[in-house]
C-alpha positions in Angstrom: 128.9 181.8 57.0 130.0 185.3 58.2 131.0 187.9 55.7 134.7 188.1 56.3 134.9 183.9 55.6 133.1 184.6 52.4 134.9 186.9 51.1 138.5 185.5 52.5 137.1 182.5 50.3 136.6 184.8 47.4 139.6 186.4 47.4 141.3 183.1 47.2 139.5 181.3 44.6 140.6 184.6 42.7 144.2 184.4 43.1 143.6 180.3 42.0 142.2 181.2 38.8 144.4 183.5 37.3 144.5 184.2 33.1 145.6 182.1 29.8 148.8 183.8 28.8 148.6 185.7 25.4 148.7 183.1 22.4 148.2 180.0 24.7 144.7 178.2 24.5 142.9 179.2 27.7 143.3 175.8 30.4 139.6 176.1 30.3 139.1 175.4 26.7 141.5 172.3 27.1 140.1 170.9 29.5 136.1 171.7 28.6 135.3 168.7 26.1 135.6 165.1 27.1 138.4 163.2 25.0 135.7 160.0 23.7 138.5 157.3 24.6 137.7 158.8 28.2 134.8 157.4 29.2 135.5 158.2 32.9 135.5 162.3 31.7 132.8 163.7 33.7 130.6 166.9 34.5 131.1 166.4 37.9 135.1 166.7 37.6 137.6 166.2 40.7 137.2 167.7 44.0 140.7 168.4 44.0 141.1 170.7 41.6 141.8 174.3 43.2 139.9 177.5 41.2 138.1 178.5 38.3 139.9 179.4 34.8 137.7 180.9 32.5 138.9 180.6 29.0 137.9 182.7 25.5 134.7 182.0 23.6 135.4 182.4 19.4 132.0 181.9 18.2 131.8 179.8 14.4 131.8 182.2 11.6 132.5 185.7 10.8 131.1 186.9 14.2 130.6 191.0 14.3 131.3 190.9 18.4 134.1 190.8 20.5 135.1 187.1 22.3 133.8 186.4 25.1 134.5 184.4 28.7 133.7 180.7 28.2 131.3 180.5 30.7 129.0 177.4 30.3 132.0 174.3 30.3 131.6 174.8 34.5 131.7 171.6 36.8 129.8 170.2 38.9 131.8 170.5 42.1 132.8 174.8 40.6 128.9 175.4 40.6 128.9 173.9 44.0 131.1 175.0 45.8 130.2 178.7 44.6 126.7 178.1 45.8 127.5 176.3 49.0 130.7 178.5 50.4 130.3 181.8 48.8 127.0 182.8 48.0 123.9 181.2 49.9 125.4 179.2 52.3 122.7 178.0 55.1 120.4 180.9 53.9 116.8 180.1 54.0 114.8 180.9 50.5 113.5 184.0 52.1 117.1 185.6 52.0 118.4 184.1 48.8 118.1 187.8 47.1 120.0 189.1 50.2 122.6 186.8 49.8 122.9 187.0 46.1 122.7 190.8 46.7 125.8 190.9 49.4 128.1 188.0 47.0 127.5 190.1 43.9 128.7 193.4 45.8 132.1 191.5 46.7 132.9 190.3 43.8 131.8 192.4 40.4 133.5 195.0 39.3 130.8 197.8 39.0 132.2 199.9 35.8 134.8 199.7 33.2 133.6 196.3 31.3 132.1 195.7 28.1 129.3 193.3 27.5 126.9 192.1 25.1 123.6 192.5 25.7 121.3 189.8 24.7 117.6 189.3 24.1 115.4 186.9 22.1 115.2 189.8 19.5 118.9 191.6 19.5 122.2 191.6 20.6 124.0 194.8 21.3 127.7 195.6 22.3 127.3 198.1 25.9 129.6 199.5 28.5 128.8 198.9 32.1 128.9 201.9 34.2 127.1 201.1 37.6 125.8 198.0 39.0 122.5 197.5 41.3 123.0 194.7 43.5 119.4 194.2 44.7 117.7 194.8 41.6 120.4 192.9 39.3 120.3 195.3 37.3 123.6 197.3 35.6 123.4 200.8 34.0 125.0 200.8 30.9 125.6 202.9 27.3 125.9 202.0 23.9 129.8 200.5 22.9 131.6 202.1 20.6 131.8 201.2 17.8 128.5 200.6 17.9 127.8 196.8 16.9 124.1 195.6 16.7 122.1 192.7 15.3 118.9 191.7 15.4 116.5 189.0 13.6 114.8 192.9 11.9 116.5 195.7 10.4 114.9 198.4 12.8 117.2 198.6 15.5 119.8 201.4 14.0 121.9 203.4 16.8 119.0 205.9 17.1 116.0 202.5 18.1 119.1 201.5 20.7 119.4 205.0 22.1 115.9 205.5 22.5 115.5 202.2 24.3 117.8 202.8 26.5 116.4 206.0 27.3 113.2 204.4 28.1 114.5 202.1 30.6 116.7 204.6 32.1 119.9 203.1 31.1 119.2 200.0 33.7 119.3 196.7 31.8 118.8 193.1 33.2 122.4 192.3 34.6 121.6 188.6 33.5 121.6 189.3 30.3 125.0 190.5 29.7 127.6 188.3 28.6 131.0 190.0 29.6 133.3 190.5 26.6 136.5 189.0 27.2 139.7 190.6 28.8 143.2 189.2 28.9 144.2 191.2 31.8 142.7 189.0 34.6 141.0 191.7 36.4 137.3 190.7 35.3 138.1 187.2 35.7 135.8 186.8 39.3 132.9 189.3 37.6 132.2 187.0 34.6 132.0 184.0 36.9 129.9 185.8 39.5 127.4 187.0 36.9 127.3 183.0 35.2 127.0 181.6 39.0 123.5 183.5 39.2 122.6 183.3 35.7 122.8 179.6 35.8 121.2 179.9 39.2 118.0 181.7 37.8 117.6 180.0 35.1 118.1 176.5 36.3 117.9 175.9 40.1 115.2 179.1 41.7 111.4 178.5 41.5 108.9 180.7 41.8 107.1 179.7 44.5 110.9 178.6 46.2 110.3 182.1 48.3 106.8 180.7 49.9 108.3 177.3 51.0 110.4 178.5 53.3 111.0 176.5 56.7 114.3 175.7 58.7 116.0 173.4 56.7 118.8 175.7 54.9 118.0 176.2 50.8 121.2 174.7 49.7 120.3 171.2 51.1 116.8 171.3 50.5 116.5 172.8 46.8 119.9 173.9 45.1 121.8 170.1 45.7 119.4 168.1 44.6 118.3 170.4 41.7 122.0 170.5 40.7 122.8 167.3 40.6 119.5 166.6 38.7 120.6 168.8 35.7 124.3 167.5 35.8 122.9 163.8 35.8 120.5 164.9 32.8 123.4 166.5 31.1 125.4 163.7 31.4 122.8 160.9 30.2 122.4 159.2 33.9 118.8 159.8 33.4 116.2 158.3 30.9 115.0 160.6 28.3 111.2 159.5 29.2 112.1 161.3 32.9 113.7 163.9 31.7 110.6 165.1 29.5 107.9 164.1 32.2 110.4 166.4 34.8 110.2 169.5 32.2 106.6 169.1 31.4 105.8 168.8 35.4 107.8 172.7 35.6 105.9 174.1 33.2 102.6 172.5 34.4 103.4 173.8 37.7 104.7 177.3 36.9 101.6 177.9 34.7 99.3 176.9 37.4 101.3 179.1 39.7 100.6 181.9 37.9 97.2 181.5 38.3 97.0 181.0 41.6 98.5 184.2 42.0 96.8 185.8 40.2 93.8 184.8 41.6 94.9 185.0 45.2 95.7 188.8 44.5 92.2 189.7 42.9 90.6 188.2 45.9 92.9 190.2 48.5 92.3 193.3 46.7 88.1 193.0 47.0 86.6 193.7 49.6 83.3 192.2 48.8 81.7 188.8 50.5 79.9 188.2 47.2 78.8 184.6 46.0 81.4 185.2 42.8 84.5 185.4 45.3 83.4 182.9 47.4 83.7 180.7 44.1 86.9 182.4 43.4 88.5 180.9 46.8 87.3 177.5 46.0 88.9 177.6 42.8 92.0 179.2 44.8 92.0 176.2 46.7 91.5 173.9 44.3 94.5 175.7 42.2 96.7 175.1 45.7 96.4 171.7 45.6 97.3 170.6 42.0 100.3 173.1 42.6 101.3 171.5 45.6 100.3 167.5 43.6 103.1 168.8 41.1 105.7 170.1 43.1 105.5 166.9 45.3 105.9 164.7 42.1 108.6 167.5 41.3 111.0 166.8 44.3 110.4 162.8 43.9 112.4 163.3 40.5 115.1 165.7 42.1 116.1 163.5 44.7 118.3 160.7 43.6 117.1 158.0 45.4 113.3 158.6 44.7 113.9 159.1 41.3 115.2 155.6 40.8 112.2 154.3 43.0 109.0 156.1 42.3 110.4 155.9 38.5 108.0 157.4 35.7 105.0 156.1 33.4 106.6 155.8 30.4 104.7 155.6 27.2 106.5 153.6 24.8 106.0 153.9 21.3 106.8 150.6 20.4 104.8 149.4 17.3 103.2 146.3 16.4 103.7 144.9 13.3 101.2 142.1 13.1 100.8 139.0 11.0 103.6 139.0 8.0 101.3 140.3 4.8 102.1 136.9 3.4 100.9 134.7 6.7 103.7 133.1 6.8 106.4 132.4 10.2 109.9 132.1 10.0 112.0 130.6 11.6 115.6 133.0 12.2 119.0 131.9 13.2 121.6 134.1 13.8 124.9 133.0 14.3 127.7 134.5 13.5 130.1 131.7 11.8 127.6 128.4 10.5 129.8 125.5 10.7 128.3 122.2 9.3 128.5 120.5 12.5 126.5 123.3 13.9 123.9 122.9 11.0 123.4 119.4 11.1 122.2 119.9 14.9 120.1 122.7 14.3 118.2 120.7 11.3 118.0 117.9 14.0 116.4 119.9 17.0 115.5 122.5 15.9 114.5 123.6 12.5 112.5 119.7 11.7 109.6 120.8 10.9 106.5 119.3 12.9 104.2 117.7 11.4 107.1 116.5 8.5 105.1 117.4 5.7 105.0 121.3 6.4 107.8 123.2 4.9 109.3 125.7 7.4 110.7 129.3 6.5 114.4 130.0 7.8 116.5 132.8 7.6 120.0 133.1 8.6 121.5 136.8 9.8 125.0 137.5 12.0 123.5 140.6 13.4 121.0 139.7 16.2 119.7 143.0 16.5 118.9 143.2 11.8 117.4 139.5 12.8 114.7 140.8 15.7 113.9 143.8 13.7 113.0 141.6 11.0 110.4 139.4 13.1 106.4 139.6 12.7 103.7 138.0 14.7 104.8 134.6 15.8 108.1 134.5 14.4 110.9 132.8 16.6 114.8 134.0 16.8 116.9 130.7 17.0 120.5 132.2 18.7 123.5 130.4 18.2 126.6 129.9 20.6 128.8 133.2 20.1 129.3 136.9 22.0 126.9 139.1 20.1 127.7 142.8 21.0 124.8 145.1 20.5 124.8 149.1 20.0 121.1 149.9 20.3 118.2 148.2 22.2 115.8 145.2 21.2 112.1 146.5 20.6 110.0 143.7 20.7 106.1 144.7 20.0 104.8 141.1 18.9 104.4 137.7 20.1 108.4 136.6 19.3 110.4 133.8 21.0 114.0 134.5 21.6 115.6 131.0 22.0 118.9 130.1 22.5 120.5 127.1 21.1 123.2 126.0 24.4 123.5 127.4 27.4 123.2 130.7 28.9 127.3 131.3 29.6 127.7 130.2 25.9 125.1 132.9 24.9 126.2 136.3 25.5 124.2 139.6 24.2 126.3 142.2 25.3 125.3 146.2 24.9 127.7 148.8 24.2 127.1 152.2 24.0 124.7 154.6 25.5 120.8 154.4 25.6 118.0 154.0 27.7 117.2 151.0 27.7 118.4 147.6 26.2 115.4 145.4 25.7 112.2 146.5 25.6 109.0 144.4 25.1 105.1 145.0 24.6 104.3 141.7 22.9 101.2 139.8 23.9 103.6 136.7 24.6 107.1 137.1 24.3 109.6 134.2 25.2 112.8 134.6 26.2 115.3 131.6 27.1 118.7 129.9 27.2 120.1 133.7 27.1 122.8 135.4 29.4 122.6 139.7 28.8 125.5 142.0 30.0 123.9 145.7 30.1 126.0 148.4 29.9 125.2 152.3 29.9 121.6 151.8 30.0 119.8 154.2 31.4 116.9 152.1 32.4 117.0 148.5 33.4 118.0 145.4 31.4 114.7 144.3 30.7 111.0 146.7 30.7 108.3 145.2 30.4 105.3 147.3 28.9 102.3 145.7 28.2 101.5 141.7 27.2 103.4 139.2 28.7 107.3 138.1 28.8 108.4 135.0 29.5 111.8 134.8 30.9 113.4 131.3 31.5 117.0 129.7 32.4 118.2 133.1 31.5 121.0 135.2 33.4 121.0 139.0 33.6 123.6 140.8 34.5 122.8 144.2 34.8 124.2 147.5 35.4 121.2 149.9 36.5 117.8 148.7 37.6 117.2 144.7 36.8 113.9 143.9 35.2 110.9 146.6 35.2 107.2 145.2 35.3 105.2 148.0 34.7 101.3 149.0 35.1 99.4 146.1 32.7 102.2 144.6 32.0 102.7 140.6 33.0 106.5 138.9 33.9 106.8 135.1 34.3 110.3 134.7 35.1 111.3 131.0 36.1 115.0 129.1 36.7 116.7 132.8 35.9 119.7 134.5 37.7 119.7 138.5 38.2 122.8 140.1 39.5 124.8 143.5 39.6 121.8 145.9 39.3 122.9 149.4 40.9 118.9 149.6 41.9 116.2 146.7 42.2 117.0 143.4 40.7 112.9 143.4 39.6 110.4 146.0 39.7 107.1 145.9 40.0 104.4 148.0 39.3 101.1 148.8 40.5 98.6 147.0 38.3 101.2 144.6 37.1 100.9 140.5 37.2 104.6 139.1 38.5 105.4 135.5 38.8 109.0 134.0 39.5 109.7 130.3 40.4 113.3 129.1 41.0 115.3 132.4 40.6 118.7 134.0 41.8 118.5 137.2 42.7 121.6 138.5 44.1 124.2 141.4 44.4 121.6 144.4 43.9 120.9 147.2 45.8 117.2 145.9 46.6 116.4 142.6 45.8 112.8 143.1 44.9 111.1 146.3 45.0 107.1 147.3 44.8 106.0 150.9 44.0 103.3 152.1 45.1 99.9 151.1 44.6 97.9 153.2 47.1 96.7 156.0 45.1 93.6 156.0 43.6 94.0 155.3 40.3 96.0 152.5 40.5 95.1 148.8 40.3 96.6 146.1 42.9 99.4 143.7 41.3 99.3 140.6 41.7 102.4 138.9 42.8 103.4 135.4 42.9 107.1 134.4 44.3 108.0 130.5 45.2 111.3 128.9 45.7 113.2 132.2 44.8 116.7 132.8 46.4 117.2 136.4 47.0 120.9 137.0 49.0 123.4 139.3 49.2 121.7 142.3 48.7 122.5 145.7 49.8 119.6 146.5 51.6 117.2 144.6 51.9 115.3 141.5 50.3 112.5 142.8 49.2 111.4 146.6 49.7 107.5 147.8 49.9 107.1 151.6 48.7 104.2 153.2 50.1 103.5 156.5 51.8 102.6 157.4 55.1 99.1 156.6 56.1 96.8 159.6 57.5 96.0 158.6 61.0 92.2 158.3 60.1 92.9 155.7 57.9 95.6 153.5 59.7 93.7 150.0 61.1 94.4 148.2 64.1 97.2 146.3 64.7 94.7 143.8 65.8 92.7 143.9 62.8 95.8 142.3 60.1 93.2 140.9 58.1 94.7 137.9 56.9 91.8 136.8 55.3 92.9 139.3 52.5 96.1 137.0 52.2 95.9 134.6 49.4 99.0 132.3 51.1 98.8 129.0 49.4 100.4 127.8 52.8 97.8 126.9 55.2 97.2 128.7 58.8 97.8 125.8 60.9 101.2 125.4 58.9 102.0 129.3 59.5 101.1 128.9 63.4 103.2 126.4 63.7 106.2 127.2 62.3 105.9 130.6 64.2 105.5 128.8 67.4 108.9 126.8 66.7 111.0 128.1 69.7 114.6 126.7 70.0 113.2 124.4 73.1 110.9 122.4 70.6 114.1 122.4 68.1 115.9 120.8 70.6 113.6 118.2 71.4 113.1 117.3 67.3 117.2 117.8 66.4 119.2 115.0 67.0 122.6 117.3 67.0 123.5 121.5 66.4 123.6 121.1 63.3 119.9 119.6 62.4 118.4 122.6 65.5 120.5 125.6 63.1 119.2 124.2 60.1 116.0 123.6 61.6 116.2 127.3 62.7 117.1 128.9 59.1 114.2 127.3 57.6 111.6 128.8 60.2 113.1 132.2 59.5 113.0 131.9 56.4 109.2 131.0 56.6 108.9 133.7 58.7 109.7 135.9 55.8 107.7 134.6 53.5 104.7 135.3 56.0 105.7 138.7 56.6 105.8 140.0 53.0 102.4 138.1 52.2 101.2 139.6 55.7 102.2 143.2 54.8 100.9 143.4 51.2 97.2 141.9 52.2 97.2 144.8 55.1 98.1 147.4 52.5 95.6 145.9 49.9 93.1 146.3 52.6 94.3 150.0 53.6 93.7 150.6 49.8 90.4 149.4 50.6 89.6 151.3 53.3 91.3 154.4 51.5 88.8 154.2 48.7 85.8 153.9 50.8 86.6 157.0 52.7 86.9 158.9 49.8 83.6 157.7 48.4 81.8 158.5 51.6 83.0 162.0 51.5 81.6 162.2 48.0 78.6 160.8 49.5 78.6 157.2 47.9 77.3 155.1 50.6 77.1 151.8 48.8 79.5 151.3 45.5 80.2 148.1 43.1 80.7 145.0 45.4 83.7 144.1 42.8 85.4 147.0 43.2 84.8 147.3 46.6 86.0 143.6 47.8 89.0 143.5 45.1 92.2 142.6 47.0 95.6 141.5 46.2 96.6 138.1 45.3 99.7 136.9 46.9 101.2 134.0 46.9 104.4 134.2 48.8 106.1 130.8 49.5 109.2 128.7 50.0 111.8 131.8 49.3 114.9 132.1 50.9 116.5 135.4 52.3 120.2 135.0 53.1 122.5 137.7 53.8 120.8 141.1 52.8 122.6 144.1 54.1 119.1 145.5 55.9 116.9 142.0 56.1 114.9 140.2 54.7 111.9 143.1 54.2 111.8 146.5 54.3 108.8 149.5 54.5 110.3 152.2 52.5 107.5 155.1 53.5 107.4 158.3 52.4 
């Protein structure tokens, strides 16, 4: 954007913002804290709001500093706008200081403002007398009065004079936090200085400058990365990810460090010894975890990957174990017990078997006090009712959820705002005769961890992801109905066991979704799916994650492999129906009606062959992955096991009707 556009922009947002009259609560402060009742309020605010009002900041207490601007209640859309329009535009990383450089001199006022200066050991009231753009840096003496406090007692006026002295006067321009002025006329210097504060502290990397290609900054790094902390700021993204995404940044800016470090030791020698020879290959091998972690880095920035590639999440769920006493009880939760409702549960349900054992009951109206309360082997007996839920089910032992009635008259419904709603880790968990309404969950309406869950005649409805099968962990999911997930109805894991028979899975974005299993360290699932309806999908039925296979590795189209395919339909059966052209329909249908029928089912075959086709030929590029890499490390023969282990897939009998994209989908990156 040329200069003159900027700055016409400027100067217009300026006249927008204007000042809080004396005596009136700043607009900003009004409007800066969502109302609870509000649960539309939102960080990313309306588009059509015109300007910036920055309000006053009164710290808590008996403060010994001026106010200052209110600074940190920006929205979304004020942050980018700024960034996008005004000050780096389609700039490429390599002119980001430029740009930040030319913005600043527009806008700040160079002298006549107080500030505080703050560090992690004082704060200090200054006057700005001179700003340097480039440098971001502002030349500044001591307020008066002179106001200073520190975490130590050693910073008197004479300690703050001779600092300043030291450093020439020139202070870190992000450090100041403009005091606050009712006039209007530092309005647009306070914002400037927050826009790159946040900017620096939140959105550049380090190693942003060295990335540099044609793609302008804004689109490749500053959306995404803004979005990402406005999504983690307003709880759209699980905790678990939100820790993995800060421990990756300071993984990677660590290692970045030493790379440099090490790359400029090497450039200033100019020896050929043995010891920098070592040095490079330790340069290198720096490079390529830096470049591992910034890849995993921009996975969780974009918001589609995010939701795909996910995280491994350790959960801390517990297991309690076998009750102290031995002993397994039966609970029921209900939350009126009439005597009609009694005398059916005594007949088909709580009888005990064989008649002469006594069995343990307890009765509860809070489903979630009545799961917590289960041990090894326990079983939760749910009665007829809406049971709404504020918190999630951890289920860490071998407990069956049962309902008494059907699913419709069995609704668990969550309220409020958490990651997940159930969670389970037993070794066999059963789940049935249940309908769950998610709502605010971060996650998915069902994770499964580790063990086995057993979901059956049971109806999700779900407001994220559906159900997560993750790395060891098992799902058998039979007669079920999944709807209304905003990602994948199911997910499944590399090194995860899936079965469903007989289910609904409808209305999603994906319909079912695989993650990727080619890396090295991950084990093949094994994926079983027979009689399953999956329609009306968003994009597609059923979606393969995987990346983009070096040319060195890619086999031959003629070379399938579907040997690798455990297909419990035959070949002849699979030829066949692929050979069914609408001239042999005709000849077998008796009217239209019988040839479009006959049609729909050899599609839908056709499906079901294609999946099952596509995961054996990315079991056996796994394969052929792995044996590269061993032959580079000079393993010519390695464990026949490992070696021949392939993906077991059974793929039969499953319908795909009216999915926005198709039946299945390659999603490479």
């Amino acid at each position: 954007m040329a200069e003159a556009e900027r700055g016409q922009g400027l100067a217009q947002e300026a006249a927008a913002s204007g000042s809080a009259e004396p005596g009136e609560q700043p607009e900003a402060v009004q409007r800066g804290s969502c109302q609870e009742e509000d649960d539309s309020c939102s960080d990313y605010g309306s588009h059509d709001k015109v300007g910036t009002v920055l309000g006053r900041f009164v710290p808590n207490g008996n403060v010994l500093f001026p106010d200052t601007f209110e600074t940190n209640r920006l929205l979304f859309y004020e942050r980018f706008k700024a960034y996008q329009d005004y000050i780096l535009a389609d700039c490429k990383a390599s002119e980001v200081k430029e740009f930040t450089a030319e913005y600043l001199e527009k806008v700040l006022e160079p002298s006549g403002w107080q500030a505080i200066w703050r560090t992690n050991v004082f704060e200090v009231l200054v006057e700005v007398e001179d700003v340097e753009y480039s440098a971001l840096k502002a030349v500044v003496r001591l307020g008066e009065p002179f106001l200073c406090e520190s975490s130590t007692s050693t910073f008197t006026l004479e300690c703050m004079q001779e600092l300043l002295k030291l450093k020439e006067h020139r202070v870190p321009l992000l450090e100041l936090w403009m005091v606050y002025d009712e006039s209007g006329e530092f309005d647009q210097t306070a914002l400037a200085i927050e826009h790159v504060r946040f900017f620096y502290q939140y959105i550049w990397r380090s190693w942003d400058e060295e990335d540099d290609d044609d793609f302008d900054y804004f689109v490749r790094c500053v959306e995404p990365r803004l979005r990402l902390y406005y999504d983690i700021l307003e709880h759209r993204v699980p905790s678990g990810l939100v820790a993995d995404y800060h421990n990756l940044l300071s993984q990677c800016e660590e290692l970045y460090k030493k790379f440099l470090n090490l790359r400029n030791s090497i450039s200033s020698s100019d020896s050929d010894s043995e010891a920098e020879n070592v040095s490079m290959v330790e340069g290198l091998k720096l490079y390529n975890e830096v470049e591992h972690l910034k890849q995993k880095l921009k996975l969780i920035e974009n918001p589609l990957l995010r939701y795909m590639f996910g995280y491994e999440k350790h959960t801390g769920l517990q297991a309690k174990g076998i009750r102290p006493t031995g002993a397994k009880i039966t609970h029921v939760v209900s939350s009126t017990m009439m005597s009609s409702l009694l005398h059916s549960l005594l007949r088909d349900k709580l009888y005990p078997e064989p008649p002469d054992e006594e069995l343990e009951i307890q009765f509860h109206s809070d489903l979630l006090t009545a799961v917590n309360a289960c041990y090894e082997g326990d079983t939760v007996i749910i009665c007829p009712g809406h049971y709404i839920v504020d918190g999630m089910f951890c289920i860490a032992d071998s407990v069956e959820l049962e309902g008494y009635g059907l699913p419709d008259d069995i609704v668990i419904e969550k309220q409020g705002k958490g990651d997940s709603f159930v969670e389970c880790s037993g070794a066999n968990v059963r789940i049935s005769n249940l309908k769950f309404v998610q709502h605010d969950a971060v996650e998915g309406v069902l994770s499964v961890h580790h063990g086995k869950t057993t979901l059956e005649n049971t109806v999700l409805q779900c407001e994220t992801t559906g159900v997560t099968v993750r790395t060891s962990a098992e799902l058998l999911m039979k007669n079920s109905d999944l709807y209304g997930a905003k990602g994948a109805g199911v997910e499944i894991y590399p090194g995860s066991t899936c079965t469903l028979i007989g289910n609904g899975i409808h209305h999603c974005r994906e319909g079912i979704l695989i993650k990727d299993f080619l890396d090295d360290h991950y084990d093949l699932p094994k994926i079983t799916m027979v009689n399953n309806v999956i329609h009306n999908n968003e994009g597609y039925g059923f979606v393969l994650v995987k990346p983009t296979i070096p040319s060195d590795v890619k086999d031959n189209p003629a070379e399938r492999l579907e040997e690798n395919i455990q297909n419990t339909q035959s070949d002849g059966e699979v030829d066949n129906v692929r050979g069914l052209g609408p001239e042999k329909l005709c000849e077998c249908a008796s009217n239209e009606m019988e040839l479009y029928e006959r049609t729909e089912i050899s599609g839908q075959t056709e499906s079901n062959y294609e999946i099952a086709n596509e995961l054996g030929a990315t079991s056996a590029k796994k394969s052929q992955m792995h044996k590269k890499r061993l032959s580079e490390l000079g393993i010519t023969e390695a464990d026949d096991n490992l070696m021949s282990q392939e993906m077991f897939v059974s793929i039969v009998g499953n319908q795909f009707k009216h999915n926005g994209k198709g039946s299945f989908g390659i999603f490479l990156f």
